[in-house]
C-alpha positions as CSV (number, residue, x, y, z in Angstrom):
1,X,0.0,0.0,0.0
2,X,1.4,3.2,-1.2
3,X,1.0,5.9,1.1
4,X,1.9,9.5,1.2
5,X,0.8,12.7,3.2
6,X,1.6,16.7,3.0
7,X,1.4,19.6,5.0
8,X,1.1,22.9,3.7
9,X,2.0,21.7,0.3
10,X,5.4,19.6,1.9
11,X,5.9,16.4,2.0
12,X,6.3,15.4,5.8
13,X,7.8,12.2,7.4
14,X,7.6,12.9,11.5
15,X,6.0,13.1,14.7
16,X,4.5,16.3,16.4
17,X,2.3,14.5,18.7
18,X,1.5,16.6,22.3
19,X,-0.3,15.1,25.0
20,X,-3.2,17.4,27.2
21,X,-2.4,18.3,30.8
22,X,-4.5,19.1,33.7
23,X,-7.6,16.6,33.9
24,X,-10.0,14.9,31.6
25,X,-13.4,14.2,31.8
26,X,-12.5,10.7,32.2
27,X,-10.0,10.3,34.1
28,X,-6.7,9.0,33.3
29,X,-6.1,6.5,36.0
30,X,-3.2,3.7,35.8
31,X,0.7,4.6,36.6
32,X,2.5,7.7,37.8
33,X,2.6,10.1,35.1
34,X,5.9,10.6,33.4
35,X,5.9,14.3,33.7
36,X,4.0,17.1,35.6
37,X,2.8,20.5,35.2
38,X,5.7,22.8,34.5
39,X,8.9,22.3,33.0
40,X,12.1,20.9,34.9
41,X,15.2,20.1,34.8
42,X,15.9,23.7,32.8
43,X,19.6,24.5,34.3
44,X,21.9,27.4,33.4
45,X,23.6,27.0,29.8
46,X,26.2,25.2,29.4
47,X,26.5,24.5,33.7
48,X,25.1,20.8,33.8
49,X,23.1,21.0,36.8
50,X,19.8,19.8,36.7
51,X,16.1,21.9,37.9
52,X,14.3,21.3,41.1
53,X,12.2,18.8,41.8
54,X,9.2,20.3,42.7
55,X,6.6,19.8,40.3
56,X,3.1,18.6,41.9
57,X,1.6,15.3,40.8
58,X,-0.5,15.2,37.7
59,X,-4.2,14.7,37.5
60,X,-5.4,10.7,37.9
61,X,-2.1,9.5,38.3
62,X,0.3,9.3,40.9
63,X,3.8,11.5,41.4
64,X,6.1,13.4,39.5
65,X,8.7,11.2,38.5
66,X,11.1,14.2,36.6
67,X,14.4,13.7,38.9
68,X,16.9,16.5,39.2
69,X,19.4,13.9,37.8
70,X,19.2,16.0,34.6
71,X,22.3,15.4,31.9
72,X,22.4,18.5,31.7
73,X,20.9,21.6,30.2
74,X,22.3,23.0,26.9
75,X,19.4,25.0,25.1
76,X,18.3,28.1,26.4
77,X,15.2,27.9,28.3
78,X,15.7,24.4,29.3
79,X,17.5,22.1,27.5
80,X,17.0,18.7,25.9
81,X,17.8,17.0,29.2
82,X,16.7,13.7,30.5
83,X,14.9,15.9,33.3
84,X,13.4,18.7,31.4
85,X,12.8,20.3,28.3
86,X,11.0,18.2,25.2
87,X,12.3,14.8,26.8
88,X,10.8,12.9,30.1
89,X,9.9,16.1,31.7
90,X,7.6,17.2,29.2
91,X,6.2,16.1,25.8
92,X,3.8,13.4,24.5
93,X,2.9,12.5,28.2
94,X,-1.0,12.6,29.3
95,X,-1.2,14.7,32.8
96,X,1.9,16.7,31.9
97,X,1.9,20.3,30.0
98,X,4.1,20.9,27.3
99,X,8.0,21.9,29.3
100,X,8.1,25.5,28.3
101,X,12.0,25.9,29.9
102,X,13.0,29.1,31.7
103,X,15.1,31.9,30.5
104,X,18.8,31.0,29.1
105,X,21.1,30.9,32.4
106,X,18.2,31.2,35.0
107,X,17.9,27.6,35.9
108,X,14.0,28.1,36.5
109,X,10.8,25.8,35.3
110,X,9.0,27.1,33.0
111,X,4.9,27.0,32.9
112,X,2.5,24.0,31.2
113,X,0.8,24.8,28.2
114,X,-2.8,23.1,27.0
115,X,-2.7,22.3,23.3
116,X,-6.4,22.6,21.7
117,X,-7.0,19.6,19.9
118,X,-4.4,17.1,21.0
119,X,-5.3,13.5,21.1
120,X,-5.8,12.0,24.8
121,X,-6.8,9.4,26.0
122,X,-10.0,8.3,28.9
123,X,-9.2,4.9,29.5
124,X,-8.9,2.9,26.9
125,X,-10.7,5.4,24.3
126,X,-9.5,8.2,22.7
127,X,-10.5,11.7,22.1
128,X,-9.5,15.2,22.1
129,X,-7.9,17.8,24.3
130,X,-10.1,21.0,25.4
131,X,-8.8,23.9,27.2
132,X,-10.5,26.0,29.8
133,X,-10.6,28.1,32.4
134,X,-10.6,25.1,35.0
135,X,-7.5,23.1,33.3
136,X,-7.3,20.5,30.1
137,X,-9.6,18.0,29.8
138,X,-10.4,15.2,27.3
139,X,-13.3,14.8,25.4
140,X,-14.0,11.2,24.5
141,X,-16.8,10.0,21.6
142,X,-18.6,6.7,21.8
143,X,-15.9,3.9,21.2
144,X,-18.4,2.4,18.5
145,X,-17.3,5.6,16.3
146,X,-13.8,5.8,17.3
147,X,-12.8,2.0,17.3
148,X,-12.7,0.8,13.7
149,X,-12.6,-2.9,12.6
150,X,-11.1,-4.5,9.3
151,X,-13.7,-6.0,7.1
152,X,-14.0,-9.4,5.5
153,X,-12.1,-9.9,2.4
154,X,-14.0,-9.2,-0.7
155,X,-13.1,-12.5,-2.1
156,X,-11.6,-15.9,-1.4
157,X,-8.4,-16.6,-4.4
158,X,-9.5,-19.7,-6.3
159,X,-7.4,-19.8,-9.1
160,X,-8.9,-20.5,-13.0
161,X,-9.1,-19.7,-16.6
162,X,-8.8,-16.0,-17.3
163,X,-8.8,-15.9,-21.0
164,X,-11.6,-14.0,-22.3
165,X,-13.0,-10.5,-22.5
166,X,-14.2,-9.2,-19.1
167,X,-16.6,-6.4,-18.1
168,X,-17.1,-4.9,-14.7
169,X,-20.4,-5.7,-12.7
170,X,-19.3,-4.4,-9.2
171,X,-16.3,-3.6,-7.0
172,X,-15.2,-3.5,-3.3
173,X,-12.7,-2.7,-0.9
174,X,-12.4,-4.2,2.6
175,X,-12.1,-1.6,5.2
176,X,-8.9,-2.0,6.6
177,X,-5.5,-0.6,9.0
178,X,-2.7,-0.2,7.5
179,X,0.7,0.1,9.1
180,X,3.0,2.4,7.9
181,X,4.7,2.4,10.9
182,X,4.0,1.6,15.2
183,X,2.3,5.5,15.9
184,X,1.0,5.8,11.8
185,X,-2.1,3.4,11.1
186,X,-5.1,4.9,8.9
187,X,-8.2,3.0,8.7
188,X,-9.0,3.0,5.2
189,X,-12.4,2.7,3.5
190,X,-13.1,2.9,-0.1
191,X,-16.7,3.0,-2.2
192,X,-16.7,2.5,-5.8
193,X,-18.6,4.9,-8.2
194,X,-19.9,3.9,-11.7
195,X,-17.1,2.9,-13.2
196,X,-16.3,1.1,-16.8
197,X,-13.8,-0.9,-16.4
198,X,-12.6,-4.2,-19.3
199,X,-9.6,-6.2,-19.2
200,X,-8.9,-9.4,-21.8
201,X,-6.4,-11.5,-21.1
202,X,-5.5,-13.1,-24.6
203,X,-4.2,-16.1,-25.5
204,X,-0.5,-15.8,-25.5
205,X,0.1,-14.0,-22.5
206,X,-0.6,-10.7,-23.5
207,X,-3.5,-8.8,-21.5
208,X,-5.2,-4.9,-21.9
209,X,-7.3,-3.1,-19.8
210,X,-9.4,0.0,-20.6
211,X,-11.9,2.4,-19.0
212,X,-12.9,4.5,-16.3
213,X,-12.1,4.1,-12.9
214,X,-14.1,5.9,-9.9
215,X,-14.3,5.7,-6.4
216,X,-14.5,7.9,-2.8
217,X,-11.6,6.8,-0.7
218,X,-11.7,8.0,3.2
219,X,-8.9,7.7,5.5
220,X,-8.9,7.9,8.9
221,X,-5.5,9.1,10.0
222,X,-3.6,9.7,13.2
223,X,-1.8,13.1,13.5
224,X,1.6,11.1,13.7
225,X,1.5,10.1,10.3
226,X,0.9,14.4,9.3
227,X,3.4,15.5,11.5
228,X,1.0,17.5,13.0
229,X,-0.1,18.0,16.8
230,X,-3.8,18.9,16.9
231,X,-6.9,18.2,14.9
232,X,-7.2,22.0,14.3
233,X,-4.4,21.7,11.6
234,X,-6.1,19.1,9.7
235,X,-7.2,21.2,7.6
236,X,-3.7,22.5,7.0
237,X,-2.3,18.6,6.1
238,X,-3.7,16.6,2.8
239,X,-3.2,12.8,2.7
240,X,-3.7,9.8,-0.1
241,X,-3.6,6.1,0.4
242,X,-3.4,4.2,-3.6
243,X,-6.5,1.8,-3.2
244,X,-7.1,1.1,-7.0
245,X,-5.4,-1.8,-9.0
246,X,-5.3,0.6,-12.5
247,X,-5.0,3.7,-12.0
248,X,-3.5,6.5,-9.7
249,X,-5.1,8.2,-6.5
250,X,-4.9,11.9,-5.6
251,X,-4.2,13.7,-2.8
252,X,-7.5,14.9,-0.6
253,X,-8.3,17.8,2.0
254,X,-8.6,16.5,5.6
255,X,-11.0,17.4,8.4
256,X,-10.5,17.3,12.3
257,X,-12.1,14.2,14.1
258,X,-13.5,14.3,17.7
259,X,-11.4,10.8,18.2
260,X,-8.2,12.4,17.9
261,X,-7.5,11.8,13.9
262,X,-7.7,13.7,10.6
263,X,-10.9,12.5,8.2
264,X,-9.6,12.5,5.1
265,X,-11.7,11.8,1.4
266,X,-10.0,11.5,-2.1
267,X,-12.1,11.3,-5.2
268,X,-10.4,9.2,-7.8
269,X,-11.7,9.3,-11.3
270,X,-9.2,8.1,-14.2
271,X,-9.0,6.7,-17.1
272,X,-6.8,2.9,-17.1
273,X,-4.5,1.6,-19.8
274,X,-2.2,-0.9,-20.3
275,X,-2.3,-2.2,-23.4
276,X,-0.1,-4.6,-24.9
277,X,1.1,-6.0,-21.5
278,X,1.9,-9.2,-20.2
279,X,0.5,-11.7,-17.8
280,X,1.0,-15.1,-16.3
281,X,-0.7,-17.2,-13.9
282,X,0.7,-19.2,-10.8
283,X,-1.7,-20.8,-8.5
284,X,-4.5,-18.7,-7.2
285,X,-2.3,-15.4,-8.7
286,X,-1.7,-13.4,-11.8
287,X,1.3,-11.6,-12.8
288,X,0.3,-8.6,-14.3
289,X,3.6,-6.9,-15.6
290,X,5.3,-7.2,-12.5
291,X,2.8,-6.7,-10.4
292,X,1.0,-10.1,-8.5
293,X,-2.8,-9.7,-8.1
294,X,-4.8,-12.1,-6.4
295,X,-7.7,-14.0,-8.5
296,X,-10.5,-16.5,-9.0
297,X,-12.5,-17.5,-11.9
298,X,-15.7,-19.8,-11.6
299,X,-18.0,-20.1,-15.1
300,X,-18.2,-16.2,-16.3
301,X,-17.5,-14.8,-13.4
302,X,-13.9,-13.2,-12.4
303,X,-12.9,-11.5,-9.0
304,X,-9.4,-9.9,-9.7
305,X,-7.3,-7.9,-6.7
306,X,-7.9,-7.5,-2.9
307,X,-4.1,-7.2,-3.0
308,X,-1.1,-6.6,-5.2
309,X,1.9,-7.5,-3.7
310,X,1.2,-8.2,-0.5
311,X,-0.6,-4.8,0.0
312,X,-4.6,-4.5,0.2
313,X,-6.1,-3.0,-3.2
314,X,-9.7,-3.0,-4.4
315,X,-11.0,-5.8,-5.5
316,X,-13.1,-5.9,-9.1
317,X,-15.9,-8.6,-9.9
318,X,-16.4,-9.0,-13.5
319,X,-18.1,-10.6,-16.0
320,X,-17.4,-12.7,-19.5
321,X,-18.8,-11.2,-22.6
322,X,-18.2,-11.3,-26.2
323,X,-18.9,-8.4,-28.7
324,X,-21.4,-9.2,-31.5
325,X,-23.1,-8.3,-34.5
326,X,-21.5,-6.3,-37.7
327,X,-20.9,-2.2,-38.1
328,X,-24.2,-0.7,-40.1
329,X,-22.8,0.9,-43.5
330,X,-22.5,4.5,-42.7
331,X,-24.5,5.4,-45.6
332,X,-27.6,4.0,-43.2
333,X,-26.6,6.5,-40.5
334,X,-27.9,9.4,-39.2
335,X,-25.7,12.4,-38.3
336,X,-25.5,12.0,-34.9
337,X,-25.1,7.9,-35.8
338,X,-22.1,8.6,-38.1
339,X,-19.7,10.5,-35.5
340,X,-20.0,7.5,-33.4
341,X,-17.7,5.5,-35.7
342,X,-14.0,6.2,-36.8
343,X,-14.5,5.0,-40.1
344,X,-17.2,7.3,-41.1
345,X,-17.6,11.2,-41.5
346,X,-20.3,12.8,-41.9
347,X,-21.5,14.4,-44.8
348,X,-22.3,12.0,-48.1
349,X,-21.7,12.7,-52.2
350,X,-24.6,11.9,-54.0
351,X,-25.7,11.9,-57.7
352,X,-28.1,15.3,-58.8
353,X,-30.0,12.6,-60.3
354,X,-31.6,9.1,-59.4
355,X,-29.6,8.2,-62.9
356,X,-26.3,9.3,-61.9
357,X,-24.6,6.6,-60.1
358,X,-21.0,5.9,-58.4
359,X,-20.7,9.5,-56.8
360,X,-21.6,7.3,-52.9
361,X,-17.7,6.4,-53.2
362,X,-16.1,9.9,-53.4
363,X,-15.3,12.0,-50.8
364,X,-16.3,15.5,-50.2
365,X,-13.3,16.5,-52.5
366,X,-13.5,14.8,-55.1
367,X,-17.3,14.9,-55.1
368,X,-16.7,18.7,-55.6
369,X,-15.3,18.4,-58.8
370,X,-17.4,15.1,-60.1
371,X,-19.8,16.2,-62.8
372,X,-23.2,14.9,-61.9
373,X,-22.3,14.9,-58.0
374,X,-23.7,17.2,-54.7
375,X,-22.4,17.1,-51.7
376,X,-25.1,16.4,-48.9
377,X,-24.1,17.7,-45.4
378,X,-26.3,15.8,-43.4
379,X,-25.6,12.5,-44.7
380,X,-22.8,10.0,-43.9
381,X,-19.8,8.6,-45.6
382,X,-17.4,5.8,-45.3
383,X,-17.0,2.0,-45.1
384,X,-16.8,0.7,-41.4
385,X,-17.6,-2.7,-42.7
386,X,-13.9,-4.1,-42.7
387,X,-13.6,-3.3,-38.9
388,X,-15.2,-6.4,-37.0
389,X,-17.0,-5.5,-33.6
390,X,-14.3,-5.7,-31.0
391,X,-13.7,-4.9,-27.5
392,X,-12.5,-1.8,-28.8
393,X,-15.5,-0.6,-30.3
394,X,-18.5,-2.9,-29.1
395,X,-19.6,0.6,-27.0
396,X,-19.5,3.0,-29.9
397,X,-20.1,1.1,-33.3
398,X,-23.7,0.7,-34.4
399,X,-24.4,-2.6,-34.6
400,X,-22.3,-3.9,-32.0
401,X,-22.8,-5.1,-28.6
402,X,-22.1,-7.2,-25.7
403,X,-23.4,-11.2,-25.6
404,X,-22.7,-13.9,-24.3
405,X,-18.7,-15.1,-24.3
406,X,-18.3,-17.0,-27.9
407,X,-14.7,-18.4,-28.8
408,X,-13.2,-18.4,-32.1
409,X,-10.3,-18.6,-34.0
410,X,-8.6,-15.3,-34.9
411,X,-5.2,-13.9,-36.2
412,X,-3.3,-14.0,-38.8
413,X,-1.5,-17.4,-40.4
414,X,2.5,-17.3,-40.5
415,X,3.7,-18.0,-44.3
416,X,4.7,-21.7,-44.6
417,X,7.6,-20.5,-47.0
418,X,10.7,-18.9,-45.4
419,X,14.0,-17.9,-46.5
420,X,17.1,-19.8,-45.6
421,X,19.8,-17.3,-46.1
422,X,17.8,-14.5,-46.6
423,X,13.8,-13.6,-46.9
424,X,14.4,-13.7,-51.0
425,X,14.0,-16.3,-53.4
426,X,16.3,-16.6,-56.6
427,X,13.8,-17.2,-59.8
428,X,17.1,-17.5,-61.8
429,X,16.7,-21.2,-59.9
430,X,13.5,-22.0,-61.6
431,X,13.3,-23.3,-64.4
432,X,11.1,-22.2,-68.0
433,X,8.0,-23.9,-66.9
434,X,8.2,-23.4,-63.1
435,X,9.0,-19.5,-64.0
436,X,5.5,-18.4,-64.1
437,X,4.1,-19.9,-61.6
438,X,6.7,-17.9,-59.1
439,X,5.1,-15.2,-57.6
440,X,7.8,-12.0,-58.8
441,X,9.4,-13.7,-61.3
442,X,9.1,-13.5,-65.1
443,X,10.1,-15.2,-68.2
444,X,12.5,-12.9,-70.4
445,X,14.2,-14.3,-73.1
446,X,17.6,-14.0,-71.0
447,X,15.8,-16.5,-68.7
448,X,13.7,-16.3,-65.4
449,X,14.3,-13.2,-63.6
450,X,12.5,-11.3,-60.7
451,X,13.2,-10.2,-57.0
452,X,10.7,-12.8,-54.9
453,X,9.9,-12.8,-51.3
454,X,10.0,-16.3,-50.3
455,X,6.8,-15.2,-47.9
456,X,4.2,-15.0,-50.6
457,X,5.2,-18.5,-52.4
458,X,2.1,-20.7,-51.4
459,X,3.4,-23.7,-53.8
460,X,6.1,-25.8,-51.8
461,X,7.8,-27.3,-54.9
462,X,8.1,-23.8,-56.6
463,X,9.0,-22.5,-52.7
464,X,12.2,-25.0,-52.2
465,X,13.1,-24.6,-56.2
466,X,13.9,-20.9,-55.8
467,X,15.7,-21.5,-52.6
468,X,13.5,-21.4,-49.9
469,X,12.3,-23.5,-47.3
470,X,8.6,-25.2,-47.1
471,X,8.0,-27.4,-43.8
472,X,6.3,-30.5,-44.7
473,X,2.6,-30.7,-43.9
474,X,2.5,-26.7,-43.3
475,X,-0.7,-25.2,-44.0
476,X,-1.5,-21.3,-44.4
477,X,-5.6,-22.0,-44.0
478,X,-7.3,-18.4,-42.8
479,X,-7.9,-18.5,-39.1
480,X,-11.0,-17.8,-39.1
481,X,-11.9,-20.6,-40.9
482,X,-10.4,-22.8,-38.6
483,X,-12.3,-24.2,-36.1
484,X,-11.4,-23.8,-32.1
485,X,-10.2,-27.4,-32.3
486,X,-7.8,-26.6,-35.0
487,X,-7.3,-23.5,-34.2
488,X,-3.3,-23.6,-32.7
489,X,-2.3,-25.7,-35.6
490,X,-1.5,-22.9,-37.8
491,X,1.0,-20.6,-36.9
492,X,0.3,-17.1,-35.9
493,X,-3.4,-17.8,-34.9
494,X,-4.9,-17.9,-31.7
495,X,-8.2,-18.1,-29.8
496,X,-10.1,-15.3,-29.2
497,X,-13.5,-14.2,-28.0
């Protein structure tokens, strides 16, 4: 889990946490605290002598424990001494002030200050510190809103076929902590939006995914992990946790919490990519790149994520379809039809007449200067017919959709004929009846010549007369004839849906 946090528009890695002194509304019972009221151990500069030892007992617990032992006071005011200053005497302690120090040389205490907003604790809840006339106390919420518990996984890793074109029906995250270190733990929650979401993984090993992405993340995060001491600066910090599989997060504004942490909500909303990628499988896992992803497959229905790497991600249910149906001819298209596809444009050349015929082929250039032909504006022109619905355009092409998952064979067949030294043939090897039938050569009367790819020979003999190779039994059927069966018997084709 990737996990970054700024304040003020700076990247922070620290701790600025301050406990509250004085009481609480609950009170903090237990052992002696650590520190009391006002600052000790604050000794001349540069003398080594530590501060009296007189600080009275904090609130709930027992005595002062802030010896005069101090090792000695080097910053003005109170140095950071093991009696005084920022260090036992004062600090992250509940029941003791923040050690203000005395004046440089004076050896005097300085006074306890209450920090609006600091976390504290009543018992075993937490809450905040508010300051008053009568002292510090903490304020403590309900423990149901404070104490947050990791949800079930989204799914359990089975394993499976992936291959196929998959949609996204639904998505989830599992509310979880996360440790980025022993003080820094968000609580992480994450709800997805409409999102559009496709991935195929191809046979091969090569994968793509495509669409938008959208979800509401919320964080609850302790101030340790801002570098910040009360909930009042939340609003001054900004912090993003990466729960998505395929795209990025953003960073999101933060709001104080009555249970000592910063609220704070992302919105992510991107478009994912990866096309041409590779993945494998290994167990209940697929590589993705070099990323490992957790999965299961069972009939139509894939479940891909919860983690990648260990850390916990989104998880993404989805669903196996195949795209259908062929593109209408754009000449059957309305307007607003006709910007839907790439292959057509609107506007359409047609004859003046009913009798003048083969102006639907030109384009709005040459129909300009076609005698017989106008120009129509509102109709459309092109020829989307070639481009068979795909994953890539079963949303936009008229006359496409999604059905239910249908394999076939697809590709394109590898030439049985290859070169030996080099991709070229020599027709000079062929002899006066064999000559014609070479695809490149010719018969001249100095003989057979011609510069022949050894690719485009389909007849074996002529193919291993002009120097080439032919593999015996080597077929170059068209894939899609070929049935699933058959279908990785030919070279260069593959199953697809």
């Amino acid at each position: 889990m990737r996990t970054a946090w700024l304040v003020m528009g700076h990247l922070v890695v620290g701790l600025a946490l301050h406990g509250c002194g004085g009481t609480s509304k609950s009170a903090v019972d237990g052992p002696s605290a650590t520190a009391g009221s006002a600052g000790l151990g604050a000794g001349s500069a540069g003398t080594g002598t530590g501060g009296s030892r007189g600080a009275p007992p904090a609130t709930g617990g027992g005595s002062s424990n802030a010896g005069s032992g101090a090792l000695g006071g080097t910053a003005a005011g109170g140095g950071v001494a093991m009696g005084g200053g920022v260090a036992m005497g004062g600090g992250v302690a509940i029941g003791g002030g923040v050690a203000m120090g005395g004046n440089a040389g004076d050896g005097s205490g300085g006074t306890a200050s209450c920090v609006e907003g600091a976390p504290c604790n009543c018992k075993a809840l937490t809450g905040t510190t508010k300051c008053g006339a009568a002292g510090a106390e903490c304020a403590c919420p309900a423990a149901s809103k404070c104490q947050k518990e990791d949800g079930a996984p989204c799914f359990e890793p089975c394993g499976g076929e992936p291959f196929g074109i998959w949609r996204l029906d639904d998505a989830c995250f599992a509310d979880t902590h996360v440790a980025e270190t022993s003080a820094c733990e968000p609580f992480l929650t994450a709800k997805p939006g409409k999102s559009t979401l496709m991935i195929k993984f191809s046979d091969g090993g090569q994968y793509s995914v495509g669409g938008q992405e959208r979800w509401t993340v919320s964080s609850q995060v302790p101030l340790a992990c801002l570098s910040i001491e009360s909930v009042n600066r939340c609003v001054d910090a900004t912090f993003y946790s990466e729960v998505t599989l395929f795209s990025e997060s953003t960073a999101g504004g933060c709001t104080a919490n009555a249970c000592g942490v910063c609220d704070c909500t992302t919105e992510v909303d991107r478009y994912a990519a990866g096309f041409g990628s590779n993945w494998s499988r290994a167990g209940n896992q697929l590589k993705l790149d070099s990323a490992t992803v957790d999965y299961c497959v069972q009939g139509d229905t894939l479940w891909l994520g919860g983690k990648r790497d260990g850390a916990p991600k989104a998880a993404y249910k989805f669903s196996k379809h195949s795209c259908e149906g062929t593109p209408v001819p754009c000449s059957q298209r309305t307007p607003e039809q006709c910007t839907m596809s790439l292959a057509c444009t609107v506007g359409q050349c047609k004859g003046k007449t009913a009798a003048q015929l083969g102006c639907e082929s030109q384009s709005e250039e040459d129909c300009g200067v076609t005698e017989g032909c106008v120009w129509d504006p509102k109709g459309c022109y092109g020829d989307p017919i070639g481009q068979p619905c795909t994953i890539d355009n079963c949303d936009t092409e008229l006359g496409c959709s999604w059905g239910a998952p249908k394999q076939r064979c697809a590709g394109e067949p590898l030439p049985c004929c290859t070169g030996i030294a080099s991709e070229s043939g020599d027709c000079a090897l062929l002899d006066h009846a064999s000559c014609s039938k070479g695809v490149g050569c010719q018969i001249t009367s100095t003989g057979c010549i011609g510069q022949p790819s050894c690719s485009t020979q389909s007849d074996p003999t002529i193919c291993g007369a002009m120097g080439c190779a032919f593999p015996s039994g080597c077929k170059s059927t068209e894939c899609s004839k070929l049935s699933v069966g058959d279908c990785h018997t030919i070279p260069g084709c593959y199953l697809d849906w």
